[in-house]
C-alpha positions in Angstrom: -38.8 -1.5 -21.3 -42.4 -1.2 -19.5 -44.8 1.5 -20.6 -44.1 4.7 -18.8 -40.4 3.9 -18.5 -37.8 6.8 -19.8 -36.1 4.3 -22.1 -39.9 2.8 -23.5 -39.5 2.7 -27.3 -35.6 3.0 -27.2 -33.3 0.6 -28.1 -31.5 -0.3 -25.1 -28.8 -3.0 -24.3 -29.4 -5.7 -22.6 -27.5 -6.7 -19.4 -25.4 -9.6 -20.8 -24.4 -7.5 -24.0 -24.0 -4.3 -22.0 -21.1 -6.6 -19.7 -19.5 -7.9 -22.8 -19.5 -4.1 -24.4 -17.9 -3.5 -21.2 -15.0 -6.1 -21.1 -14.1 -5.4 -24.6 -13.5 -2.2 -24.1 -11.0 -3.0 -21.0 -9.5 -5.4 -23.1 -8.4 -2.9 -25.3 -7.8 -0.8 -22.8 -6.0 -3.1 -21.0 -3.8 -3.9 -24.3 -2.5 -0.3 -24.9 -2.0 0.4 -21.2 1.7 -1.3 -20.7 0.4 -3.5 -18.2 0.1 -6.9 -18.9 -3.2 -8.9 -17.9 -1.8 -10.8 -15.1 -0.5 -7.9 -13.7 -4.3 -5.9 -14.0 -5.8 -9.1 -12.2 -2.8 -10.2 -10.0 -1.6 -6.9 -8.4 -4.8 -5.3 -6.8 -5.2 -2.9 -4.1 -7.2 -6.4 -2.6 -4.6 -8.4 -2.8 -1.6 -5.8 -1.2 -0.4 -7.1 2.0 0.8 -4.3 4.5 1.7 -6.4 7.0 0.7 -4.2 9.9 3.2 -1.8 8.5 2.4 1.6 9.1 3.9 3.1 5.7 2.5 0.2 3.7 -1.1 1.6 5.1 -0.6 4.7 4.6 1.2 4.4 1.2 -2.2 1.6 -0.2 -4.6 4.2 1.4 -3.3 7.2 -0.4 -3.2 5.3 -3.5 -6.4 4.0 -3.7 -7.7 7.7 -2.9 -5.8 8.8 -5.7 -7.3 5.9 -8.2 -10.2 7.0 -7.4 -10.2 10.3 -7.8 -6.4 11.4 -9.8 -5.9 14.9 -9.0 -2.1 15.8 -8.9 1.0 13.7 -8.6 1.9 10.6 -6.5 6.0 9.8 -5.6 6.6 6.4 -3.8 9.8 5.8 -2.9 11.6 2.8 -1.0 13.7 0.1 -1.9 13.2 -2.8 -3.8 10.9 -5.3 -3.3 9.0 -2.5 -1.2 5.6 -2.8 -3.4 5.8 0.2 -5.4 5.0 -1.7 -8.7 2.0 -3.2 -7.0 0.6 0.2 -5.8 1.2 1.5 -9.6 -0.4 -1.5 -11.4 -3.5 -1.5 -8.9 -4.0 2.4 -9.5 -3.6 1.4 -13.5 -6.3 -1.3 -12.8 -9.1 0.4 -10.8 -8.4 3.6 -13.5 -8.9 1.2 -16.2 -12.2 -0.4 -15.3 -13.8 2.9 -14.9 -12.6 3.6 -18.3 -10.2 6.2 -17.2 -6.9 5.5 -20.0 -3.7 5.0 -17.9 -0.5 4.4 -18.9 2.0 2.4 -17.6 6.1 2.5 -18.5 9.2 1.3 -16.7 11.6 4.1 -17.3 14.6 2.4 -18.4 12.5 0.4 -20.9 10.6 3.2 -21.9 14.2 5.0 -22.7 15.3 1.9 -24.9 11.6 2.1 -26.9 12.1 6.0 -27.7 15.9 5.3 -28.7 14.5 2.4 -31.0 12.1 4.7 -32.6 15.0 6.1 -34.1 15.8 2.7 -35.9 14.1 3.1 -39.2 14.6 -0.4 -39.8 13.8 -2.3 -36.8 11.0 0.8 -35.4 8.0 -1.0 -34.9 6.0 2.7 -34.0 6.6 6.1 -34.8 8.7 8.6 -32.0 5.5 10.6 -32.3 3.1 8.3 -31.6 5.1 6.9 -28.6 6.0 10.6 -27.5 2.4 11.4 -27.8 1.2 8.9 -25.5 3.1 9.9 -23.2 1.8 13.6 -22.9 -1.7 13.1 -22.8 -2.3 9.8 -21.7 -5.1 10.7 -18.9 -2.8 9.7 -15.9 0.8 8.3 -17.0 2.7 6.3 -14.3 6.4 5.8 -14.3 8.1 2.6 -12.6 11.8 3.0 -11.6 12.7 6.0 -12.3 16.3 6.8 -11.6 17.7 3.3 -12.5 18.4 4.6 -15.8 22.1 6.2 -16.6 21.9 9.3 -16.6 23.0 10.9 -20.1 22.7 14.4 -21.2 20.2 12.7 -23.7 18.5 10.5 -21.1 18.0 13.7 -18.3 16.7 15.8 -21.7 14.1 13.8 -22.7 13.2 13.2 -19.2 12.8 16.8 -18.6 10.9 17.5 -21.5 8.3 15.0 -20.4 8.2 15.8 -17.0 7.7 19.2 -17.2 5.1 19.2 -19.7 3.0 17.4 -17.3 4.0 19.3 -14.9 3.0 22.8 -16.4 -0.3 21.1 -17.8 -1.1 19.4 -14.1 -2.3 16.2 -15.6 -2.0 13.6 -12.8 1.1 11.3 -12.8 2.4 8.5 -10.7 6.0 7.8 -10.0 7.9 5.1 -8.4 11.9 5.4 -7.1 13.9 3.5 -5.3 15.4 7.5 -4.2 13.9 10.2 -2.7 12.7 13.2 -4.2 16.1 15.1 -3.3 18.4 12.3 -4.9 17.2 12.8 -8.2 18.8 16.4 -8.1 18.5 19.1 -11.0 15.4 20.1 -13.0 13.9 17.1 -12.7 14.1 16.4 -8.8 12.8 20.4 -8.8 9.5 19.7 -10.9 8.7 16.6 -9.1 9.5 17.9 -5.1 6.9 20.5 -5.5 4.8 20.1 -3.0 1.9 22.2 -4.2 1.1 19.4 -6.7 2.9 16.2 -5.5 2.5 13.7 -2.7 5.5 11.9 -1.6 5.3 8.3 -0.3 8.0 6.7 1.1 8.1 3.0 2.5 11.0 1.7 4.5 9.5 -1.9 4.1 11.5 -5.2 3.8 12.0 -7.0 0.1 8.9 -8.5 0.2 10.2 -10.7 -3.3 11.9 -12.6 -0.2 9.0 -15.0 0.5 6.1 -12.3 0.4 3.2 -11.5 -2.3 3.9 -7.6 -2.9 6.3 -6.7 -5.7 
């Protein structure tokens, strides 16, 4: 550093080693997240078509506000093939590189990882560990909710984590293919509240059907 500058007689990184610092750390980042690389550089809010859709802008605007800034929960909703997992791995994606830890599970998989936890044989991570991800992770995000059968055990632990982010406020995303309503009981109750949730809902064709979103 020049004479006179703040950092003069400081050791200071370089550029180059200050950009490899950088990518290491959302590598790791990257590795705990749930998402998987291709997913982190493939689905982008770039790269999300809307088609001249009106609820495909909406629902990419909204998003990308929230990714920039998560206060509160998001809901999209729509069928499949509507882009829903694209919106949730591009919000995971911009979180990431500005070192914001998000953490991305789809429901019914996340269900069969908790229930394995319970394996002491084959358990490959503790129930505590998993569980505690889940609670604090800075902003968790939940793909396909409601595709998961719906057993007293399932709807409890559900519950549970629901509502503990939704008494703590710490920002969440969730993707359906049902709307707020349909998911009924506690859990429909928590999430419906529109003093801390946004609801999104695109009525878009499959775009898996020849087109780019997911």
């Amino acid at each position: 550093m020049p004479l006179g500058h703040p950092e003069f007689g400081r050791l200071v990184r370089c550029e180059c080693a200050s950009a490899d610092a950088q990518t290491r750390m959302l590598r790791r980042m990257v590795a705990t997240s749930g998402l998987t690389e291709a997913m982190i550089t493939e689905m982008t809010f770039a790269s999300f078509e809307p088609r001249g859709r009106a609820d495909l802008i909406r629902a990419r605007a909204t998003c990308q506000t929230f990714a920039e800034q998560p206060d509160g929960w998001l809901y999209l909703y729509g069928g499949v093939g509507t882009g829903k997992t694209h919106l949730l791995a591009a919000i995971a994606g911009t979180l990431l590189r500005r070192g914001v830890g998000a953490y991305y599970q789809v429901v019914p998989e996340l269900l069969d990882r908790i229930r394995a936890t319970f394996d002491r044989e084959e358990r490959d991570e503790s129930f505590q560990a998993l569980w505690e991800r889940l609670l604090t992770a800075d902003v968790l995000l939940l793909d396909d909710l409601g595709a998961e059968y719906p057993t007293a055990w399932v709807v409890e632990r559900l519950y549970t984590l629901i509502d503990h982010r939704y008494r703590a406020r710490q920002p969440t995303v969730i993707a359906s293919n049902l709307p707020p309503e349909r998911l009924g009981g506690r859990i429909g109750s928590r999430i419906a509240d529109v003093r801390l949730t946004t609801v999104i809902g695109v009525a878009a064709p499959d775009y898996r059907r020849g087109e780019r979103n997911a």
